[in-house]
VEXDREN-2710 file (C-alpha; in Angstrom, 1 decimal):
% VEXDREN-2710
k/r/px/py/pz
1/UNK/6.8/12.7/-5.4
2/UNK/8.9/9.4/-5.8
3/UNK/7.0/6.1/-5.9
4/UNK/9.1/2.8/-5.2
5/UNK/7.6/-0.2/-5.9
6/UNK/8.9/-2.6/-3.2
7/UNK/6.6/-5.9/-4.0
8/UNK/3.8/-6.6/-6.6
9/UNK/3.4/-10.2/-6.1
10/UNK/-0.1/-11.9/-4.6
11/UNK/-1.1/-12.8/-1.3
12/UNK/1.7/-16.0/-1.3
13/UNK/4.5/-14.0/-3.3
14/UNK/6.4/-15.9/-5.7
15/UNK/9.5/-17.4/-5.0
16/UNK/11.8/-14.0/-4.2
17/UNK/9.3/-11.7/-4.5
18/UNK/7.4/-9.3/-1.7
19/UNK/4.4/-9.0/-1.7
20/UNK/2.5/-5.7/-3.1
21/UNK/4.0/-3.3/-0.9
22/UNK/5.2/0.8/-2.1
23/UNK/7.1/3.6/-0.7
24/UNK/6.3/6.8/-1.0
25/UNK/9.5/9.6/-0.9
26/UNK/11.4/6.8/1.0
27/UNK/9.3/7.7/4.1
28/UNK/6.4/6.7/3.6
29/UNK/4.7/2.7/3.0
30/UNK/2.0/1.7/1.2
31/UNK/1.3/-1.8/3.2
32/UNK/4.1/-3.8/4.9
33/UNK/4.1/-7.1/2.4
34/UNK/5.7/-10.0/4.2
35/UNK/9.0/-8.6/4.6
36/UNK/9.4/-4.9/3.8
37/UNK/12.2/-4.1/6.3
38/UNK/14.2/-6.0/4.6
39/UNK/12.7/-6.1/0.7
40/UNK/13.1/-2.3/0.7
41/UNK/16.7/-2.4/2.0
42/UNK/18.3/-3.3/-1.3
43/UNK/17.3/-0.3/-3.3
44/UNK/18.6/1.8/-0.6
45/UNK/16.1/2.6/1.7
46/UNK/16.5/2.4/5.2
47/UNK/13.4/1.4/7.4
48/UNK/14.5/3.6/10.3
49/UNK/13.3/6.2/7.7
50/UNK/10.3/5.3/7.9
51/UNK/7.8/8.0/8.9
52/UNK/4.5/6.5/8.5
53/UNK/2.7/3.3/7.5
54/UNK/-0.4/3.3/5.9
55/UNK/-2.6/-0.2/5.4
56/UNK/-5.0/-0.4/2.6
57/UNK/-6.9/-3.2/4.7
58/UNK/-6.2/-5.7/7.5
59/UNK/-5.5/-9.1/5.9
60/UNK/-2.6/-11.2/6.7
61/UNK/-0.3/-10.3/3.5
62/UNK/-0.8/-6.4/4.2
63/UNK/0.6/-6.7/7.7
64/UNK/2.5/-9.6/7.9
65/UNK/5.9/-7.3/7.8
66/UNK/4.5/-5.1/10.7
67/UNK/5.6/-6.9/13.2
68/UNK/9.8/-6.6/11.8
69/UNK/9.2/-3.3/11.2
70/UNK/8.1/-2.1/14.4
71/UNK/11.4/-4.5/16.2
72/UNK/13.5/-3.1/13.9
73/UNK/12.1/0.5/15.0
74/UNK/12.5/-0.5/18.8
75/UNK/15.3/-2.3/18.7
76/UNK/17.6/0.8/16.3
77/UNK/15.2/3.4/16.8
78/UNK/16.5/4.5/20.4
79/UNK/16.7/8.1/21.4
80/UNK/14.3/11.2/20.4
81/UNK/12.7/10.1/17.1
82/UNK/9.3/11.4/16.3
83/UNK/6.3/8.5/16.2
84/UNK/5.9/6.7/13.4
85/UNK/2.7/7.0/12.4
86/UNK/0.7/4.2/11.2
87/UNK/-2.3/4.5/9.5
88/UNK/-5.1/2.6/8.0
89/UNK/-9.6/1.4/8.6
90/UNK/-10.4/2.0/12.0
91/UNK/-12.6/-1.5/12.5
92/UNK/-9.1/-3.5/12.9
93/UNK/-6.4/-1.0/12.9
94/UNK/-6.0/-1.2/17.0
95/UNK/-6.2/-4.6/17.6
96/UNK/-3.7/-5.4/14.3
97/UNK/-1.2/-3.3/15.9
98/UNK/-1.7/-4.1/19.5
99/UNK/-1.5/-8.2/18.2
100/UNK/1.5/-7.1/16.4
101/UNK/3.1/-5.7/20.2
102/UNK/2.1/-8.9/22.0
103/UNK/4.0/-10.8/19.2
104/UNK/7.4/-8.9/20.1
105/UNK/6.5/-9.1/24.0
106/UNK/6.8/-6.2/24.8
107/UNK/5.5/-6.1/28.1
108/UNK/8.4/-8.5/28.8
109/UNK/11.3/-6.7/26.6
110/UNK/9.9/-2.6/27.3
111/UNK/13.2/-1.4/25.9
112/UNK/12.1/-2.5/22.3
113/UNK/8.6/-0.8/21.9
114/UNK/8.5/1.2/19.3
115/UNK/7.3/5.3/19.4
116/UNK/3.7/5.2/17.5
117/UNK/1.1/7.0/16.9
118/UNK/-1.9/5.3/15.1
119/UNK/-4.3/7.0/12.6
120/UNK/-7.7/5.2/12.7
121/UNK/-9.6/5.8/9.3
122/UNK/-12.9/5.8/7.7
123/UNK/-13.7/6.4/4.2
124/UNK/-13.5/9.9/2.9
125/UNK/-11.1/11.0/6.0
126/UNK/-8.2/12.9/4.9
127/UNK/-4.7/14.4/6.1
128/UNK/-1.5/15.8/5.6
129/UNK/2.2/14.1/5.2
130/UNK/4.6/16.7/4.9
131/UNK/3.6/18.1/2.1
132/UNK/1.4/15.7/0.6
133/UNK/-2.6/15.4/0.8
134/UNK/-4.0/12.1/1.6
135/UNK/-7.4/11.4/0.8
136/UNK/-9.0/8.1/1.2
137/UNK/-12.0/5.9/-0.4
138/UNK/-14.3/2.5/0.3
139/UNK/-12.7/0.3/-1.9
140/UNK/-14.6/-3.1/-2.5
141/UNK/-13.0/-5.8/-1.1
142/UNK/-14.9/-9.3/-0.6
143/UNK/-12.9/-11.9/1.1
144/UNK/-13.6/-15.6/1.8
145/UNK/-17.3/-16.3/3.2
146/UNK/-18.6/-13.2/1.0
147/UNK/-17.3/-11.1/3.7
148/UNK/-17.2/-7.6/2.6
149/UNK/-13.4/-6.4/4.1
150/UNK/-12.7/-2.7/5.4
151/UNK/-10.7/-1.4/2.6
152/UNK/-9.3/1.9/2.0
153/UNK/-7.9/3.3/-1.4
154/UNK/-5.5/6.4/-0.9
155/UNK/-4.8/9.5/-3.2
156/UNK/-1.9/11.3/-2.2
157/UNK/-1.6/14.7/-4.0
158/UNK/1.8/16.8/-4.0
159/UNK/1.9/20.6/-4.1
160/UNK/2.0/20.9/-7.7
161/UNK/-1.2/19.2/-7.6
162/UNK/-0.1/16.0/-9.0
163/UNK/-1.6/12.7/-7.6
164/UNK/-1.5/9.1/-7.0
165/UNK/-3.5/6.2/-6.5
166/UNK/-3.2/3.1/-4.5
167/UNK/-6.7/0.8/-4.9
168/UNK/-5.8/-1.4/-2.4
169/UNK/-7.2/-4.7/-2.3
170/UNK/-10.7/-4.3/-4.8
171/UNK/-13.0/-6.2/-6.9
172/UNK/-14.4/-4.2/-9.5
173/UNK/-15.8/-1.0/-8.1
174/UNK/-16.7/1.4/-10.9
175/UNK/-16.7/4.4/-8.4
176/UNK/-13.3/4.4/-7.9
177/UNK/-12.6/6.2/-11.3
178/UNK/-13.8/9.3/-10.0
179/UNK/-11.8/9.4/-7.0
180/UNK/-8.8/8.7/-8.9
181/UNK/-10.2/11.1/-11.9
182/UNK/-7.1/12.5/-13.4
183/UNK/-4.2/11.4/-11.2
184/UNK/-1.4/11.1/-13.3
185/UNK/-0.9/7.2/-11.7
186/UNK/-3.2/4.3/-10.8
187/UNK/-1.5/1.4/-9.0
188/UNK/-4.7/-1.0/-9.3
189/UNK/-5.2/-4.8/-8.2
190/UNK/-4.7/-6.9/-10.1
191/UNK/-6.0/-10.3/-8.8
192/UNK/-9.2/-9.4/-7.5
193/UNK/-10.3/-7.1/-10.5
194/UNK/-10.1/-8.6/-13.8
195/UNK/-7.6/-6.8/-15.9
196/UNK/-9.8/-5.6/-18.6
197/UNK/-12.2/-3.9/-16.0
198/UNK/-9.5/-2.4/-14.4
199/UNK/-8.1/-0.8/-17.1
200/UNK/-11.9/0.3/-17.6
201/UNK/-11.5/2.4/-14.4
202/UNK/-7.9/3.5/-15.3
203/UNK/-9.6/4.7/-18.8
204/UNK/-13.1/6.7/-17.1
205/UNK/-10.7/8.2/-14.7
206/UNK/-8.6/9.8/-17.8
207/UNK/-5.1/8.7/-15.4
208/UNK/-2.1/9.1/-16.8
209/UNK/-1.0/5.5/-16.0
210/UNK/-2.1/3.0/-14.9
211/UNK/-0.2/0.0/-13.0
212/UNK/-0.9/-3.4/-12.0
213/UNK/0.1/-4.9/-9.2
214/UNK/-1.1/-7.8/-6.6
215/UNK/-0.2/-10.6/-9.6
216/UNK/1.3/-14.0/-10.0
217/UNK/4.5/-13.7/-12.1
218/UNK/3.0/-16.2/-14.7
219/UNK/0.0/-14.2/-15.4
220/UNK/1.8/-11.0/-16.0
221/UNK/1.9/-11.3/-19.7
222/UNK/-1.7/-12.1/-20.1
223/UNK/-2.8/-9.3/-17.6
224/UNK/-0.5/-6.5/-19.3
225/UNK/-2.5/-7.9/-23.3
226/UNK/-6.1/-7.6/-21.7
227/UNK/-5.4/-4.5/-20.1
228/UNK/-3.8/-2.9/-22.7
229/UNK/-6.7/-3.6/-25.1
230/UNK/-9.0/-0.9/-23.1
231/UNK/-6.4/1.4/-21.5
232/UNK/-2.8/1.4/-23.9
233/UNK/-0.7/3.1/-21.3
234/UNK/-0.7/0.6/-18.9
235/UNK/2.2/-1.5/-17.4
236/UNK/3.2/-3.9/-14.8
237/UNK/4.3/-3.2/-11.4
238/UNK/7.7/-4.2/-11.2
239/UNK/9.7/-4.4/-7.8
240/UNK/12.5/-1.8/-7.8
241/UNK/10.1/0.4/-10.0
242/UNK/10.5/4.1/-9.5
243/UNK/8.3/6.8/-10.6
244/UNK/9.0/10.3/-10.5
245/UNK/5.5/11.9/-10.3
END
């Protein structure tokens, strides 16, 4: 399993970065960030390659890229090419997609709508990418207004047995160590969690590694120190990151 990091930056990146955004095998992405169809394009990926899209949760910076990915399908993707699948929580999943349609009109331009299938999700739900098992989890995500936000971690577990972690969006949410207990990486949040606690879940779930991502350039150094006093083998995500896994 190959893990790309295509963005690690917050909600507003920083000045030429993406958002927090991965790939998966070259095939397979972790949330769209702002501008994934064409952030992923200089380390060599193609977005036509795309096989499936899966959103932690439905705010702006996790989908703002949707809408270019699915004109770039339509528009290049002519011919017989299977759906791309996109996945993520059922309560907005539809209506985010279908919003993202009714952006590219295309009810008025039918010869770019893209081939999709969508995957609505609850926690706990899991299924099959090639050969990779994708299990999900309630993360705890509490937006503006102390809205509690549909949020969906993902493990994705090869056939050797070997996993990964995406948290999603999450403010602290001790439970998630044992759904990520022993994956050998933990790509964790790391503006809504403080750094220490995540590194707290990183530690309980005995991971491998742990990564932060979903952080401000200028408080990289600081995260990385606080982390690294509870959980040594942690780093920053950084974009054009690769780990074999």
């Amino acid at each position: 399993m190959k893990i790309t990091i295509i963005g690690q930056s917050t909600c507003i990146p920083d000045q030429e970065r993406e958002t927090a955004c991965s790939l998966i095998d070259g095939k397979h992405l972790v949330d769209t960030g702002w501008c994934s169809a064409q952030a992923m394009r200089p380390y060599g990926f193609d977005p036509l390659a795309l096989e499936s899209i899966l959103l932690t949760h439905l705010h702006q910076d996790h989908y703002l890229g949707l809408p270019a990915l699915l004109f770039h399908h339509g528009l290049r993707g002519r011919g017989e090419r299977p759906p791309l699948q996109i996945a993520g929580p059922r309560e907005y999943l539809e209506s985010v997609v279908g919003a993202a349609l009714e952006f590219l009109q295309v009810e008025r331009f039918p010869e770019i709508t893209p081939n999709l299938t969508l995957l609505p999700l609850s926690p706990g739900e899991r299924f099959t990418l090639d050969d990779l098992t994708v299990e999900t989890f309630g993360a705890r995500h509490v937006s503006g207004h102390n809205r509690h936000e549909p949020t969906l971690a993902y493990r994705f577990t090869n056939a050797a047995g070997k996993s990964v972690v995406f948290s999603g969006d999450t403010h602290p949410h001790p439970p998630l160590a044992e759904f990520a207990r022993g994956a050998a990486v933990l790509i964790h949040d790391g503006a809504h969690t403080p750094a220490r606690e995540a590194a707290a879940i990183a530690r309980d779930a005995g991971v491998g590694r742990l990564l932060l991502t979903h952080y401000r350039e200028e408080d990289g150094p600081t995260l990385l120190q606080e982390a690294r006093e509870v959980f040594s083998d942690t780093d920053l995500a950084e974009e054009g990151m690769t780990l074999l896994i």
